[in-house]
C-alpha positions as CSV (number, residue, x, y, z in Angstrom):
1,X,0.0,0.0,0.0
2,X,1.3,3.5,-1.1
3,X,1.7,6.2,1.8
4,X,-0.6,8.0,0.1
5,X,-3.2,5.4,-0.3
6,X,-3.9,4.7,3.7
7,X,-7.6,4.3,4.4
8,X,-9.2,7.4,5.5
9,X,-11.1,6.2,8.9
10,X,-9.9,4.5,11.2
11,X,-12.0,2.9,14.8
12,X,-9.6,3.4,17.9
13,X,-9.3,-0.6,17.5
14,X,-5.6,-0.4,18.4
15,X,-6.1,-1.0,22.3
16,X,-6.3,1.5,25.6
17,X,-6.1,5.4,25.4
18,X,-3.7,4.8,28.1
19,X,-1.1,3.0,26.2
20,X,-1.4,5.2,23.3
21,X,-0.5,8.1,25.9
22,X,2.3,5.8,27.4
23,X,3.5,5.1,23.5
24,X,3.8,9.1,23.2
25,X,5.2,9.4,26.7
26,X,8.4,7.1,25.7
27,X,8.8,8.8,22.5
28,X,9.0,12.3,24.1
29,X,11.4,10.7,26.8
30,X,14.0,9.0,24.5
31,X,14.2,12.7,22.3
32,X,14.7,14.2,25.1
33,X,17.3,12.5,26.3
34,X,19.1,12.3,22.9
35,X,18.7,16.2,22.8
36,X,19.9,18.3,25.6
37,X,19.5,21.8,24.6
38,X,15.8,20.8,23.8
39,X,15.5,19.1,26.6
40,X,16.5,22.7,28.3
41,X,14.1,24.9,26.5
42,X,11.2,22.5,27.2
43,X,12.2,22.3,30.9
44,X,12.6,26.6,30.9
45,X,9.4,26.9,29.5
46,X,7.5,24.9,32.5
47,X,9.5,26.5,34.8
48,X,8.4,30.0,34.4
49,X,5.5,30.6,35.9
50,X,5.1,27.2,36.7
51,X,3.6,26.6,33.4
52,X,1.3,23.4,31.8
53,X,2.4,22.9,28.3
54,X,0.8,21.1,25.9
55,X,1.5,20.1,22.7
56,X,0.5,20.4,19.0
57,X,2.4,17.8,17.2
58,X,5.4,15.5,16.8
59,X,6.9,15.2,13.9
60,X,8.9,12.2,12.1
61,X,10.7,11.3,9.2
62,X,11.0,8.4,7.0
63,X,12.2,6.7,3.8
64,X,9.9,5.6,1.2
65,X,11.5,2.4,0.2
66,X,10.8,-1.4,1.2
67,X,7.6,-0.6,4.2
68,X,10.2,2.4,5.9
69,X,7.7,5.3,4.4
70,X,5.1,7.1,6.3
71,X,2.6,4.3,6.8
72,X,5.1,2.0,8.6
73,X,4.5,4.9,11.3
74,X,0.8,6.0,10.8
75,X,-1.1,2.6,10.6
76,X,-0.1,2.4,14.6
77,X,-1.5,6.1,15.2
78,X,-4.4,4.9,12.6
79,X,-5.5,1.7,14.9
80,X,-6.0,4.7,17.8
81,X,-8.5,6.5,15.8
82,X,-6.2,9.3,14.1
83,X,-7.4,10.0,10.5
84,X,-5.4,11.4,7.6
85,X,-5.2,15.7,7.4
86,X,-3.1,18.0,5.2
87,X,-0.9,16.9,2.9
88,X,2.4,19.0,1.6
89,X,5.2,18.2,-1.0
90,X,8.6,19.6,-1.2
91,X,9.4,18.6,-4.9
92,X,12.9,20.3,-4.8
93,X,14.0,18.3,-1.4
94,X,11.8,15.0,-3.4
95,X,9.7,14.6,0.0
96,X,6.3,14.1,0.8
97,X,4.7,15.3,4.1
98,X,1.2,14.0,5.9
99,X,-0.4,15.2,9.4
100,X,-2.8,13.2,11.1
101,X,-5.5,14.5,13.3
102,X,-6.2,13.2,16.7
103,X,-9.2,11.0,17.6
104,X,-12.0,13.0,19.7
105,X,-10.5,12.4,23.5
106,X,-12.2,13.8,26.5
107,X,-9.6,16.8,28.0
108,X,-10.4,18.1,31.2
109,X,-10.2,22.1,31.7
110,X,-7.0,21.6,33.5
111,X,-5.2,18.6,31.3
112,X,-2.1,19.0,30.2
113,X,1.1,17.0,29.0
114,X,0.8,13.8,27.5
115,X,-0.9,12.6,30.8
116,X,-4.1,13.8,30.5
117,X,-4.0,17.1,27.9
118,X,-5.1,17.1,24.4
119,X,-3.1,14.6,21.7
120,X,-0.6,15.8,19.8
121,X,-1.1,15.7,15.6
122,X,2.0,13.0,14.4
123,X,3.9,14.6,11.6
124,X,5.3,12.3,9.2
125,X,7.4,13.0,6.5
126,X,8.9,10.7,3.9
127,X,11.9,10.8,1.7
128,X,10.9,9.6,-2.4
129,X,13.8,7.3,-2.2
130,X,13.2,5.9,-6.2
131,X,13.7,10.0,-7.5
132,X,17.5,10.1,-5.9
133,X,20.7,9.1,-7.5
134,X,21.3,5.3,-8.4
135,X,24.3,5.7,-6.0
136,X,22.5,7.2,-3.0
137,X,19.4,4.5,-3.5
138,X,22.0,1.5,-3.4
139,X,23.3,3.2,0.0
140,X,19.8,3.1,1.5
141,X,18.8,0.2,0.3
142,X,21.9,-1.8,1.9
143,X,21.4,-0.8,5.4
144,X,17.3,-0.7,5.2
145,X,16.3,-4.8,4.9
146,X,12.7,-5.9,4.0
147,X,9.7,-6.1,7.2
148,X,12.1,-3.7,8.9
149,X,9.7,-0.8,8.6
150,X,7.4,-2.9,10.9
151,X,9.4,-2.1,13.9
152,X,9.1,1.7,13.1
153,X,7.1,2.8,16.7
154,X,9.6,0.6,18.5
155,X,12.1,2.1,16.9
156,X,10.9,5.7,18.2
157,X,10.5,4.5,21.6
158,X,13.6,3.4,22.5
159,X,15.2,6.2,20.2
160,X,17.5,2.3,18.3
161,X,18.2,2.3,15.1
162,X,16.5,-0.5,12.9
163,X,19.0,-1.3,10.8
164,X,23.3,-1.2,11.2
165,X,24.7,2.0,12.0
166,X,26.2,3.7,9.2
167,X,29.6,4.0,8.1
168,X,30.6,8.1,7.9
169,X,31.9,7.4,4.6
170,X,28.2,6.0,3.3
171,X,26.6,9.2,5.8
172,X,28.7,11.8,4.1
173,X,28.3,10.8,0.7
174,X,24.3,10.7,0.9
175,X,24.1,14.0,2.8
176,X,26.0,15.2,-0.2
177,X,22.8,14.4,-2.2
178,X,19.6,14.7,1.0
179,X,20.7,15.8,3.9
180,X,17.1,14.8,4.9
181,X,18.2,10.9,3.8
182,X,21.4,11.4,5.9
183,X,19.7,12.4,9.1
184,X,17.2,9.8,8.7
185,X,19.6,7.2,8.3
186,X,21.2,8.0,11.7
187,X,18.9,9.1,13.5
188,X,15.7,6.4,12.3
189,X,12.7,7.0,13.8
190,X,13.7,9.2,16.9
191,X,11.3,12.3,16.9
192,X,12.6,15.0,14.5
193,X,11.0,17.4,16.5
194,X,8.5,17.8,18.6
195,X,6.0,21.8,18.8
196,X,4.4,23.3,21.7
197,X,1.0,23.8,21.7
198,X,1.3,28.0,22.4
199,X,-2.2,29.2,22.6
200,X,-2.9,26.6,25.1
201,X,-0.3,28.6,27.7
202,X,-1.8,29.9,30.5
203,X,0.5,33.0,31.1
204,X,3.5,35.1,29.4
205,X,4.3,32.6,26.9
206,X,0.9,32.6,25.7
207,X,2.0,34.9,22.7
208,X,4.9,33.3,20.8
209,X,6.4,36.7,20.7
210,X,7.3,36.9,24.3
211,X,8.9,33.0,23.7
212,X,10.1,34.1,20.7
213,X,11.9,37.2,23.0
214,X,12.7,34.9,26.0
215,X,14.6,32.0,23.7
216,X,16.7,34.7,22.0
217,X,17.7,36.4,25.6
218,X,18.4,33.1,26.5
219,X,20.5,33.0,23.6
220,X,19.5,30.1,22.1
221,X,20.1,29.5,18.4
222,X,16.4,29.8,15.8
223,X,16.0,29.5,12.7
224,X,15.8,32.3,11.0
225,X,14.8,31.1,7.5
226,X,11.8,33.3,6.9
227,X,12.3,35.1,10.0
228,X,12.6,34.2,13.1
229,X,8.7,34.4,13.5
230,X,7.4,32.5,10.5
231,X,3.6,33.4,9.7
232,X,1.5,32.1,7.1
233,X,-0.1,33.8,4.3
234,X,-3.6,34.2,6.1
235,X,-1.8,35.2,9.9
236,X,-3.6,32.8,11.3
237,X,-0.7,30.3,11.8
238,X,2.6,31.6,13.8
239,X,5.8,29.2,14.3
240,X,9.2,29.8,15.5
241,X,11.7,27.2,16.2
242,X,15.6,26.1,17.9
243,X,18.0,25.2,15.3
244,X,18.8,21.6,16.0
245,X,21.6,21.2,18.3
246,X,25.3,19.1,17.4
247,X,26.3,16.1,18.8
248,X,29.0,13.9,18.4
249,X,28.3,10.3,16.5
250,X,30.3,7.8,16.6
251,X,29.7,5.9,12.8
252,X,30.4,2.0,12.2
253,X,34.0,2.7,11.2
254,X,34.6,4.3,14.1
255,X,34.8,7.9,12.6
256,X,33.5,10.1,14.7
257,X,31.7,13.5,14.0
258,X,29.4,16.2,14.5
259,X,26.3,16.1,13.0
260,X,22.4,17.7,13.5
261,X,20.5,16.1,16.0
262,X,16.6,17.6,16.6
263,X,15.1,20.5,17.4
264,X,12.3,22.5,19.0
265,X,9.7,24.4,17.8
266,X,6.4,26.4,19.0
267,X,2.9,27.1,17.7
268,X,0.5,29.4,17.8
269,X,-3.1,28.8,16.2
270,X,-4.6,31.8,16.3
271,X,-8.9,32.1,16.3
272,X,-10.5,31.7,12.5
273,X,-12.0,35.5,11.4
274,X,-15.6,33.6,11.6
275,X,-15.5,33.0,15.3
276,X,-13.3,36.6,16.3
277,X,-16.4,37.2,18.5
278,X,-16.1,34.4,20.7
279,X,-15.7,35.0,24.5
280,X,-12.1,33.5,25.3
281,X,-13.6,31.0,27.5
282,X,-15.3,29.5,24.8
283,X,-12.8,29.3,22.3
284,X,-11.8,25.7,21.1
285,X,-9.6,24.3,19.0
286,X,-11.7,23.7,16.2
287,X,-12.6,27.2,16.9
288,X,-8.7,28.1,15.3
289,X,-6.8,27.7,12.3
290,X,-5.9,23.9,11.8
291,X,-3.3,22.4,9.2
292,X,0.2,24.1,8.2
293,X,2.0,26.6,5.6
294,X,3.6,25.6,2.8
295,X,6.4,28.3,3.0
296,X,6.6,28.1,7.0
297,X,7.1,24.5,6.9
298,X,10.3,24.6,4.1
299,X,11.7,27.5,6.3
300,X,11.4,25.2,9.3
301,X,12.9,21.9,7.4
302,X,16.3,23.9,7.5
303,X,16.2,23.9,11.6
304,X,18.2,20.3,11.2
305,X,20.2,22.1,8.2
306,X,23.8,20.5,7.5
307,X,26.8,22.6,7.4
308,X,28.9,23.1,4.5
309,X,31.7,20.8,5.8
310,X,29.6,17.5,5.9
């Protein structure tokens, strides 16, 4: 089945809302500990004001090629009632981008977090393997082995590569082609990045500006592709994320280098024109602007951007 010919609807058939919360729990635990400067930002953000953050979506990438594409991740979120929403394509980067929304879960006035706050929407992006170089499919194609793609959520839970680790001789000559298929294939499945849900803030940092402002006292690196506050054509959609942070990898031939790990980002949905009006209080979230950008989302792609020695 092609990525783009997944069912539409889906029954939450997949088992307990608890272990689909636990699922998302372990994914947000091993990116966290995989990425220390975003582990700092999303610790600074709860601590001021003692803050309940929740979040808007997680978002992964994959390879199209032998099960690895975005279905070897969204049939598990489709078994818990998720159902296909916008898709984008990148034809210059040869990727293909799909957002699932969440299944209709009760939230009580106060949840928050994964524990009892609204779902995040998964983000899964795929790599159109078959449209690269002859040279950079055979590298993919000899560390990604058939049924492997079934182990893709287990993968992202336990932040393991599937297949071997690469050599930095078979990394660096793929990132010279897709950087996207370079990251991918050291990093697998390990969240990409995951986005605060801003509107949903109770205090300061209820207006990405003001996070926007803190982060860059802070000194933290963002992307600036865009601007630093990226806004889509209608206004209604407002993003600004980290640049990914550097860590050191050692590779299968024991080179070891520094390479783009994941990154941080925040968004703010502001309230569709039709429903201005509303009294705060009764504002929900199909009340705001759902989906994504086109142009926002290519300016954030370059948050896990290689540099020009790799």
């Amino acid at each position: 089945m092609g990525s783009f010919d997944l069912p539409h609807t889906s029954s939450f058939k997949g088992g307990s809302e608890r272990f689909l919360r636990n699922v998302f729990e372990n994914i947000l635990k091993t990116y966290l500990t995989m990425n220390p400067t975003a582990k700092t930002i999303w610790e600074l953000v709860q601590s001021v004001d003692n803050e309940k953050i929740c979040y808007d979506h997680f978002t992964f990438q994959t390879l199209k090629v032998e099960g690895y594409g975005i279905d070897s991740l969204s049939s598990f979120f489709m078994d818990y009632g998720y159902k296909i929403g916008d898709g984008l394509d990148f034809p210059t980067k040869k990727l293909r981008v799909l957002t699932f929304s969440p299944p209709d879960v009760y939230v009580p006035d106060d949840g928050h977090g994964l524990g009892n706050g609204p779902l995040p929407r998964p983000v899964i992006s795929e790599l159109l393997v078959d449209e690269l170089s002859l040279e950079s499919q055979e590298i993919i194609r000899k560390y990604l082995k058939p049924e492997g793609g079934k182990q893709a959520v287990i993968s992202s839970t336990l932040g393991s590569l599937i297949w071997e680790k690469p050599t930095s001789s078979d990394f660096n000559q793929l990132a010279k082609e897709s950087e996207f298929a370079a990251w991918v294939l050291i990093h697998g499945y390990t969240m990409n990045h995951l986005a605060f849900s801003v509107h949903r803030l109770k205090h300061r940092f209820s207006d990405i500006n003001c996070i926007k402002e803190y982060l860059e006292e802070k000194e933290f690196e963002l992307n600036s592709d865009g601007g630093v506050l990226k806004v889509s054509k209608d206004g209604l959609l407002l993003q600004v994320s980290s640049i990914s942070e550097r860590l050191e990898v050692k590779f299968a031939d024991g080179v070891t280098e520094t390479i783009p790990a994941s990154y941080i980002e925040f968004t703010q949905r502001m309230v569709l024109p039709e429903f201005k009006d509303l009294p705060h209080d009764q504002i929900e979230e199909f009340h705001r602007r759902d989906g994504f950008d086109l142009e926002n989302a290519k300016n954030i792609l370059e948050s896990a951007r290689f540099t020009t020695d790799v």
